[in-house]
ZAMAR-743741 format. One record per residue (C-alpha): residue in three letters; x, y, z. Coordinates in steps of 0.001 Angstrom, whole numbers, plus 500000, padded with zeros to 6 digits. Example, Ala and Ser with C-alpha at 12.3 -4.5 7.8 and 13.67 -1.06 7.14 Angstrom:
2
ALA512300495500507800/SER513670498940507140/
//
This chain:
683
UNK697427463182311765/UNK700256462324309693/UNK702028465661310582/UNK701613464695314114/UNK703076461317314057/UNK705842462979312033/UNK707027465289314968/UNK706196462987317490/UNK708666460325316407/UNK711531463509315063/UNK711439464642318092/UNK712407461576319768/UNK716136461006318296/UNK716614464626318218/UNK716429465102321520/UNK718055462128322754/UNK721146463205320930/UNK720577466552321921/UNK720606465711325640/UNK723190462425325207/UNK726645464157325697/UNK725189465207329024/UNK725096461925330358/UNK728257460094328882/UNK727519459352325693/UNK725616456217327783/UNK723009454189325528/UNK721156453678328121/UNK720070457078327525/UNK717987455923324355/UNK716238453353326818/UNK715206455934328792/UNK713805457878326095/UNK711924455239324541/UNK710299454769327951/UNK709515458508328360/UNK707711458870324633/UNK706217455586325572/UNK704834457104328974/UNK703600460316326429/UNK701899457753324399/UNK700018456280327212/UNK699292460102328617/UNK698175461168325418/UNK696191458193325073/UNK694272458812328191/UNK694149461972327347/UNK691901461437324483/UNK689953458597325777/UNK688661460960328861/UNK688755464201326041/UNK686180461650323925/UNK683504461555327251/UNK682962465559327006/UNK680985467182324485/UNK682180468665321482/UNK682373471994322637/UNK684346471273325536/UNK686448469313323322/UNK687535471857321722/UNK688167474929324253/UNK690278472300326286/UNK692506470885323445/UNK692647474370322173/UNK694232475793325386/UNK696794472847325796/UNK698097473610322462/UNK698365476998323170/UNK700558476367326365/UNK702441473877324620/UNK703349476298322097/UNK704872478396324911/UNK707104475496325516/UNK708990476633322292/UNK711552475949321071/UNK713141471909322428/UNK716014473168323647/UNK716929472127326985/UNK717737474396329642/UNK721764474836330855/UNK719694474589334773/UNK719051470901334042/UNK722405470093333112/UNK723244466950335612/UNK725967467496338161/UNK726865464046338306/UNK725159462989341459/UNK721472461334341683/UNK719887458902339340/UNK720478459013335638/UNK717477457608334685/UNK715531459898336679/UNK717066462885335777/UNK716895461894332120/UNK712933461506332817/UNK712815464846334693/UNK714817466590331959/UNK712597465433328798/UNK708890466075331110/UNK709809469734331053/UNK711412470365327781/UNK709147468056325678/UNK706459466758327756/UNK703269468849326865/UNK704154468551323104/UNK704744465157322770/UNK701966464662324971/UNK699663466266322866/UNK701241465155319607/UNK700562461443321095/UNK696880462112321354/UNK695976463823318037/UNK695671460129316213/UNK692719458674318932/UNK691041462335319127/UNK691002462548315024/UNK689549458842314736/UNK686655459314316752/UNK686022462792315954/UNK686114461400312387/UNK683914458414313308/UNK681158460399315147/UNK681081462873312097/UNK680592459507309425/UNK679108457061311237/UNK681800454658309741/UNK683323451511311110/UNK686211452109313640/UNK689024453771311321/UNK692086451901312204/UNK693563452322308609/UNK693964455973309788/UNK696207454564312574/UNK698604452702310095/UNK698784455608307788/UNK700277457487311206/UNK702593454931311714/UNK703366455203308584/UNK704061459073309182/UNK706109458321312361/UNK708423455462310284/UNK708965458158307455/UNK710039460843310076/UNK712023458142311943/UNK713718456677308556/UNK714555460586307360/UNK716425461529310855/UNK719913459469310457/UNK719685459205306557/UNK718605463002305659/UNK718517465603308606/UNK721300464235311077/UNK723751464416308438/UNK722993467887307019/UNK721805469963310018/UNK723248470809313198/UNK721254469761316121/UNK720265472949316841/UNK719046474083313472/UNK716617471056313403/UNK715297471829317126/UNK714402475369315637/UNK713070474109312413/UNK711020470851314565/UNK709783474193317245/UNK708271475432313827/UNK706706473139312455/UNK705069472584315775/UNK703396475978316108/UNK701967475241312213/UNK700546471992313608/UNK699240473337316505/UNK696942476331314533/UNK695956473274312117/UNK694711471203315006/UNK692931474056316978/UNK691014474535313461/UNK689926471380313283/UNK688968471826316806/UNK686742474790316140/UNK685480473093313041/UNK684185469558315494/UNK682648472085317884/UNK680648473526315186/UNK679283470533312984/UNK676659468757314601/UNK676487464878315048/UNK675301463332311782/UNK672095461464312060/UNK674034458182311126/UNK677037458861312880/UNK674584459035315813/UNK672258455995315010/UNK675864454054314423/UNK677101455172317219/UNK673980454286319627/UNK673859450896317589/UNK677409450179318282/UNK676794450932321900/UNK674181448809322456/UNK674832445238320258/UNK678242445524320712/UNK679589443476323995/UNK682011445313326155/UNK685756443467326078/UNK686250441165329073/UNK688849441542331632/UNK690794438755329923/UNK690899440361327010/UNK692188443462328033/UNK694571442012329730/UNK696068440310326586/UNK695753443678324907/UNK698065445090327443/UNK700075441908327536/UNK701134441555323863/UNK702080445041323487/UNK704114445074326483/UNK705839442015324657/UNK706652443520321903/UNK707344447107323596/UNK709980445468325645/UNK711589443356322931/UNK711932446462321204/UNK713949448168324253/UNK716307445122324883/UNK717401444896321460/UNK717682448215320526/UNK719913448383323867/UNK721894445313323434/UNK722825447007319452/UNK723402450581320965/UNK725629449383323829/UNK728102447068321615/UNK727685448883318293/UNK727347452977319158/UNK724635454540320686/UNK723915456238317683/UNK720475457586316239/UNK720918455224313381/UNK720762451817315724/UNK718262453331317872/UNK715666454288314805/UNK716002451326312644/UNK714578448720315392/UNK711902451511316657/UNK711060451958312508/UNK711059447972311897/UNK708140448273315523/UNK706294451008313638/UNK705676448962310275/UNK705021445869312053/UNK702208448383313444/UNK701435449502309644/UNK701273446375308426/UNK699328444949310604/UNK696365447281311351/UNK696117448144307687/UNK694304445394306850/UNK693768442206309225/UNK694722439418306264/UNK698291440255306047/UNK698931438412309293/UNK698226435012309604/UNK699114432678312524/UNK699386429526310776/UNK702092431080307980/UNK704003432998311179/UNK703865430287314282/UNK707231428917312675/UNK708722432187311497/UNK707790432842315365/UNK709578430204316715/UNK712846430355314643/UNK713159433921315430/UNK712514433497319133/UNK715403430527318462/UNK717778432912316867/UNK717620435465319490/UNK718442432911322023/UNK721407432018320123/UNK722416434840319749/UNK722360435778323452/UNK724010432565324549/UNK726863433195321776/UNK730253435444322502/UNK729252438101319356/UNK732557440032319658/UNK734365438482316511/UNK730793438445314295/UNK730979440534311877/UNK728184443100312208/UNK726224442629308856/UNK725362439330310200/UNK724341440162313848/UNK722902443439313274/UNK720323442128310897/UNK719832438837312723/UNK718723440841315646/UNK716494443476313663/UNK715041440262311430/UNK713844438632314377/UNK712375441804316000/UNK710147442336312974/UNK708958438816313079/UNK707915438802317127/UNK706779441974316861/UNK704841441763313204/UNK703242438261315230/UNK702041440246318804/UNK700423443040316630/UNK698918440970314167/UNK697418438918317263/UNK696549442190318866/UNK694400443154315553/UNK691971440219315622/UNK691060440808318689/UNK690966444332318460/UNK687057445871319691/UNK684237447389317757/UNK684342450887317245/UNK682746451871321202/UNK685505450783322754/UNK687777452185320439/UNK690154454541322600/UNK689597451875325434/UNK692001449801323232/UNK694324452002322308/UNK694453453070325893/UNK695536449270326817/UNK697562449206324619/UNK700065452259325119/UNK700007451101328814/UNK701646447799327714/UNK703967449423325500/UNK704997451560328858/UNK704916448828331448/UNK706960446575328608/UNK709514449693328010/UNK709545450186332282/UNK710421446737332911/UNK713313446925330433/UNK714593450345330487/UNK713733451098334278/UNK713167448373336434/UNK715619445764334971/UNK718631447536335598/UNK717735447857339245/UNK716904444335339821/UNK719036442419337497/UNK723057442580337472/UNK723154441151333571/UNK720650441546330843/UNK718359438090331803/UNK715263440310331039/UNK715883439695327230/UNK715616435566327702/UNK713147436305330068/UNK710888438255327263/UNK711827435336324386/UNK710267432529327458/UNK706894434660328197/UNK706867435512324550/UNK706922432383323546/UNK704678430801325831/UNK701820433479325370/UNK702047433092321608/UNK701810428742322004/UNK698992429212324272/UNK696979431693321690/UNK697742428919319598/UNK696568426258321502/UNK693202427189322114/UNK692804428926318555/UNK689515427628317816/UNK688730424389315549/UNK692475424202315501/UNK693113422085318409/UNK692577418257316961/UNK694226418888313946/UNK697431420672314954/UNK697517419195318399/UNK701037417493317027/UNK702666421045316000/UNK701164422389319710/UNK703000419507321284/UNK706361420320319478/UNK705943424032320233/UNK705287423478323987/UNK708822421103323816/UNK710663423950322014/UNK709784426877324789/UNK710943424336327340/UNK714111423817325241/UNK714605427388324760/UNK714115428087328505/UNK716651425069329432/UNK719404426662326840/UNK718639430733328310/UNK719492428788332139/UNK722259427014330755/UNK723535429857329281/UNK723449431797332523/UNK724940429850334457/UNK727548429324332965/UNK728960433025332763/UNK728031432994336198/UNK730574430660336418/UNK733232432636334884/UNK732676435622336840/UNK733951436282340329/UNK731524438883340337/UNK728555440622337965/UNK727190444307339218/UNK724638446244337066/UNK723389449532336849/UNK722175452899334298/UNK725529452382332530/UNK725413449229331981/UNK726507444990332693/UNK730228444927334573/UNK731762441633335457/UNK734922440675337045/UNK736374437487335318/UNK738875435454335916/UNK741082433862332819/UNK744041430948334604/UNK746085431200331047/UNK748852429486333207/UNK749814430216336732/UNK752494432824335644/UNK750139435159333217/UNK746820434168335063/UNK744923437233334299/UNK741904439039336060/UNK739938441047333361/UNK736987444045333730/UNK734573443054331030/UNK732122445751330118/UNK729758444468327685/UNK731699442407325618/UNK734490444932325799/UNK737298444177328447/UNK738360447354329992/UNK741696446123331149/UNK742821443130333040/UNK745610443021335611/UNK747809440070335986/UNK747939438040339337/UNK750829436665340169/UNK752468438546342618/UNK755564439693340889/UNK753116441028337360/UNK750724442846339348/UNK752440446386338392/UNK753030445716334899/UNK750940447990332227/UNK748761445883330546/UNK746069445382327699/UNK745556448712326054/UNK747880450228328079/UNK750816448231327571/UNK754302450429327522/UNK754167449369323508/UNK750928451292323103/UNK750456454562322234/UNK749932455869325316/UNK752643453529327105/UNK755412454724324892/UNK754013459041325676/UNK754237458008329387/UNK757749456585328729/UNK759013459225326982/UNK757754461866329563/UNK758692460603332775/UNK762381460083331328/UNK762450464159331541/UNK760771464157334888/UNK757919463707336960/UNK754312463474335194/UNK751357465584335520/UNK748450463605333959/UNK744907463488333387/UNK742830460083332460/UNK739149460208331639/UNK738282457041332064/UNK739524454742334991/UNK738843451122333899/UNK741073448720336390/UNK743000451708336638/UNK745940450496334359/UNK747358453612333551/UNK747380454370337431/UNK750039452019337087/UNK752798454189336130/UNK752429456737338478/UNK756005457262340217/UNK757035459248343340/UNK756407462816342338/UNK753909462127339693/UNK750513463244339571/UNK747212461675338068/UNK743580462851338493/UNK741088460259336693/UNK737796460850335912/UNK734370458441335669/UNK731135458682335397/UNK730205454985336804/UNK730699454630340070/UNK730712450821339994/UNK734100450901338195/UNK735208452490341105/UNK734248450028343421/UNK735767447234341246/UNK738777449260340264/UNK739524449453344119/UNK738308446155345521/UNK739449443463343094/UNK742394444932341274/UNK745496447073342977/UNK746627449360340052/UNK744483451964342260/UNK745675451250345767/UNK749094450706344733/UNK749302454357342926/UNK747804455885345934/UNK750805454656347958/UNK753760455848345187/UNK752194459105344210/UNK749406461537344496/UNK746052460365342594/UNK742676461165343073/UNK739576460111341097/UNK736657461933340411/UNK733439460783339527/UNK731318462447336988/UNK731042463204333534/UNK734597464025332412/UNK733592466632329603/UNK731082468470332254/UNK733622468034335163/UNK736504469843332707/UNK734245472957332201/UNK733325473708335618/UNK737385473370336527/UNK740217475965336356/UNK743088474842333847/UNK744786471776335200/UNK748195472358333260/UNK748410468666332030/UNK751561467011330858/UNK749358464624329254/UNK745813463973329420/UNK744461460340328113/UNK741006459935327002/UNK739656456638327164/UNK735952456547327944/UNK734704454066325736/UNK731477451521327032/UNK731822448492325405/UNK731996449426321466/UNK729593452586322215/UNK731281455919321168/UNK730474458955323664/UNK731065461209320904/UNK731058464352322760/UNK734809463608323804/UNK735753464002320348/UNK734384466774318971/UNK736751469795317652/UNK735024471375321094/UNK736160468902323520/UNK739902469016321908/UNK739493472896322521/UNK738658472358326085/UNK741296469728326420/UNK744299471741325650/UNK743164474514327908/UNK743767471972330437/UNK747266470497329141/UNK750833472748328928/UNK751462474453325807/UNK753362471100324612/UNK751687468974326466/UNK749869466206324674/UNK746520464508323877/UNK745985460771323876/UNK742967459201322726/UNK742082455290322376/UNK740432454890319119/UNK740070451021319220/UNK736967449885318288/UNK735563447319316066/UNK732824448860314038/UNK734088452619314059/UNK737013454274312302/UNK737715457287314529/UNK741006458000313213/UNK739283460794310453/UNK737239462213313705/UNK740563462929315456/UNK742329464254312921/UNK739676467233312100/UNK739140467801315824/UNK743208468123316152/UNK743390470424313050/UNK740937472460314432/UNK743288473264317770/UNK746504473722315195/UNK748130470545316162/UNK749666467627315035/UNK748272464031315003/UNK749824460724314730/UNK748141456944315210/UNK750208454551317153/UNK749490450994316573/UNK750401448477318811/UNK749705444716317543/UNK749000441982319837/UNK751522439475319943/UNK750183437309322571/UNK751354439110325626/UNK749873442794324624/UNK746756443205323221/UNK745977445237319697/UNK745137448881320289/UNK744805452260317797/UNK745679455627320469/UNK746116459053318257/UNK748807461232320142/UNK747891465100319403/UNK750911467445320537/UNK752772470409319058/UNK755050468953320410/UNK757005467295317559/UNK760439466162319014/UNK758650464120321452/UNK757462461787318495/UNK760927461781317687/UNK762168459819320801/UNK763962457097320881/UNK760873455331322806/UNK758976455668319608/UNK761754455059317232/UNK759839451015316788/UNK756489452194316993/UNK754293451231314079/UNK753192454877313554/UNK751733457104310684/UNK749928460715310263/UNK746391460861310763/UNK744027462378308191/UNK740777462894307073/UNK739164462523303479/UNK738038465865301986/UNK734292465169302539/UNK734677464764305997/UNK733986467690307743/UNK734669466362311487/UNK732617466263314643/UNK731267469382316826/UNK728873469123319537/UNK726222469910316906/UNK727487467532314558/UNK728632463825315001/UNK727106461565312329/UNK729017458348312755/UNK727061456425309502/UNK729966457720307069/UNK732663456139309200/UNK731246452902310258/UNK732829450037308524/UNK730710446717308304/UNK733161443549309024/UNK733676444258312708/UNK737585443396312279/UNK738924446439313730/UNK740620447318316701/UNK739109446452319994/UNK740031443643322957/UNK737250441656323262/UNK735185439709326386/UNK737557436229327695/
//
């Protein structure tokens, strides 16, 4: 059982990052996963509980066969034919993608922990065995904790999907064994007296009940999701962030069903409630400037406590052993339907992340009520009830606060797969008023209004940044070919002159649509010079094109602070230069406030044979900070006089550094904790 557990939850990060560079570098691609192995859970799950109905013998020759077809699944690579083309849903696709690479196993996988406890119980005649169900969560948390810390770093990708296809052929002969073996023993006399007993004296759950079965793990399922996005989105969508908060739901799991003392509601109600409190804070607070020790574990405290308090509730009321895979059947289904409304339906219905206040108000209204009417508790706490029923009314009058008032910053909020745009509005004075693209927390450019500004070069993009001062010094020898993978407000659209051209690539489409209704960088390029912009996957779209003999090609493609890391690898520079001129050059915007990408880029340039230099451009109050690393062979272009003022220096790596390739991108060695680095943050 343990084994299982293990490869269920390896198999989860693995192929996420396997599959992640596919659909630009987006975290919401974790989301989607999590509500995939979720869906397996609930399969699985079902799987067993009908499995559990049959006899023994049939029990057997089914499960058998599945794990023999599952095996011919082997190994977890995905196929090149479901590669997306940049059209369609990317959730769906995502879902699609993972059903037919990993679906049978991970379905299968899910049910071995429900099929082994009852097989065990019928065989004993024992009491329900739900300490077998922490010690697999305690296998899934070990798997989960060894992926970022131990494999990820010393393994390509592929290497572990071979050595994970393994393992999972040795698991599958164990478990068809132990499949023959429950065909062959016959029921025990006291399994089979237990077993009638339990049947009979024990009262089936009521509707209610079930109900609050499904209820509090579809709390704590969807908590889960919304944090781990909200820390994968403005940190790095990184297996790291997405396994600690899934590992911190797995021992709350452990923990509680290993024995039913270790939660107890009167010692958590005010953990409850000040964790509920901090995550509210946290979402009603600008977080750009916080350093991440502090937020990081704020938000991954306060999971363990909501979550540690829905199992623990889920536990005592958790049936007797008859309606064992019942239970675990309602709960799986909330942990889907709680991953779904977060991962799935939320970004379709929603244009900002309100589900997360929404879970902290149902959350904490379900747990007062299970307070409430705890019984004999009622007279004697009936003050503490009072003050908790005042605080989720507070909390709920703070969350609406809260919202509307961005909503009255923004001119205009639009949502979808990739994640939260707005369009804000900042009236510094009437002269630099200033219209900004916030992604995230991240802006992703703003354009000055006043009339006579509107074609200046500005945040990032400045012509004292790194890429600014390239563009300068190449247009002053003639006109510009240039690529840009990622559009933003289209800043860099800005510079295009008669006889220049610029082909940008994005994967949202919504930027579009902003960059081209409410800011004129776009517009106004289309009318001096010829630009197109196409929509896709830049990395994917470069492939599938002929060399595009670049002057310069500018990669800026970053989602709020999350790092697509498949544009950097020493693979992605080697497909960038087939696209540029022999001396044409590279530009890449490294700003970010978590990540030093400066080593990355200076491995992936060595590996093409070329130069690379940081440019750093400080803001000053007019142009904002930014880090861009300008990769040429062409040397006497650093040499310009346009650079001659530039704060620049040669990028390098340390020795133990190794770089990036599309097999290899472990961002843990390079992260640095005080969130003081480089990046333009939210108005």
């Amino acid at each position: 059982m343990i084994v299982g557990a293990c490869l269920l939850f390896l198999v989860q990060p693995l192929i996420a990052k396997i599959i992640l560079p596919w659909f630009g570098g987006s975290s919401a691609v974790w989301s989607a996963a999590l509500v995939f192995f979720q869906a397996c859970v609930l399969g699985g799950y079902s799987y067993a509980h009908w499995l559990s109905t049959l006899s023994p013998r049939r029990q057997s020759l089914i499960h058998a066969a599945l794990l023999i077809v599952s095996c011919l699944t082997m190994p977890i690579l995905p196929s090149e034919a479901l590669r997306p083309d940049g059209t369609g849903d990317p959730a769906l696709q995502i879902l699609l993608l993972l059903t037919v690479t990993v679906g049978l196993p991970s379905l299968m996988l899910s049910s071995t922990s429900p099929l082994l406890q009852v097989w065990y119980m019928r065989r004993t005649g024992s009491e329900p065995p739900y300490w077998l169900f922490a010690w697999s969560n305690a296998g899934s948390l070990l798997a989960l904790l060894s992926f970022p810390l131990l494999l990820e770093p010393a393994f390509t990708s592929r290497t572990l999907a071979m050595g994970w296809s393994a393992l999972f052929v040795g698991f599958c002969v164990l478990c068809i064994g132990i499949a023959y073996l429950n065909s062959k023993q016959p029921l025990s006399e006291a399994a089979a007296s237990s077993e009638a007993v339990d049947k009979a004296r024990a009262s089936a759950p009521t509707v209610g009940r079930m109900v609050l079965w499904a209820l509090l793990s579809a709390c704590a399922s969807g908590l889960l999701v919304s944090v781990s996005a909200n820390l994968s989105a403005n940190v790095a969508p990184i297996p790291l962030l997405w396994v600690v908060p899934l590992a911190l739901y797995l021992l709350t799991f452990i923990l509680a069903f290993s024995h039913h003392r270790i939660y107890h509601p009167t010692w958590y109600f005010p953990l409850v409630a000040l964790s509920l409190g901090g995550l509210a804070y946290l979402y009603t607070q600008r977080l750009e400037n916080w350093p991440i020790q502090y937020v990081v574990p704020a938000y991954l405290a306060s999971l363990f406590v909501i979550c540690m308090a829905c199992h623990g509730e889920l536990v005592m009321r958790r049936p007797a052993g008859a309606y064992l895979t019942r239970f675990y059947l309602l709960v799986s289904l909330g942990g889907v339907l709680g991953g779904a409304f977060v991962g799935l339906i939320a970004p379709n219905i929603f244009d900002t992340y309100v589900e997360l206040p929404l879970l902290l108000v149902l959350i904490a209204e379900l747990y007062v009520m299970l307070q409430w009417y705890r019984r004999g508790s009622r007279r004697t706490l009936l003050l503490i009830r009072v003050v908790m029923v005042l605080g989720v009314l507070m909390l709920m009058g703070e969350l609406l606060r809260s919202e509307l008032e961005d909503r009255r910053q923004s001119v205009l909020v639009r949502r979808n797969f990739y994640g939260v745009l707005s369009v804000q509005d900042d009236p510094i004075s009437y002269e630099l008023a200033r219209r900004y693209l916030i992604h995230g927390t991240i802006s992703h450019g703003y354009q000055y209004l006043h009339e006579e500004l509107r074609r200046v070069p500005s945040s990032y993009f400045s012509k004292h940044s790194g890429v600014g001062l390239t563009l300068t010094a190449l247009q002053s020898q003639g006109s510009v070919r240039m690529g840009v993978v990622g559009l933003g407000v289209g800043v860099l659209s800005g510079y295009v002159r008669k006889g220049d051209y610029a082909r940008l690539y994005e994967i949202n489409p919504q930027v579009l649509e902003l960059a081209d209704s409410h800011f004129t960088f776009l517009p106004e390029a289309r009318k001096a010079g010829d630009v197109e912009v196409l929509l896709g996957d830049a990395r994917l779209t470069l492939e599938r094109q002929p060399p595009q003999g670049f002057d310069l090609l500018a990669i800026d493609a970053f989602s709020s602070d999350a790092i697509p890391t498949h544009l950097l690898t020493r693979e992605a520079f080697e497909l960038y230069f087939k696209h540029l001129q022999p001396d044409g050059v590279l530009a890449v915007h490294i700003s970010n406030r978590y990540i030093d990408l400066v080593p990355v880029c200076a491995r992936s340039a060595q590996y093409v044979n070329r130069s690379a230099r940081v440019v750093r451009s400080i803001n000053d109050g007019t142009y904002d900070t930014s880090i861009w690393v300008i990769v040429t062979s062409n040397e006497a272009l650093l040499e310009r006089p346009e650079f001659g003022n530039a704060d620049t220096y040669e990028a390098t790596a340390p020795e133990s550094f190794a770089g990036w390739s599309d097999q290899y991108s472990s961002v843990w060695p390079l992260m640095h904790l005080r969130g003081t680095a480089h990046a333009t943050t939210a108005k």
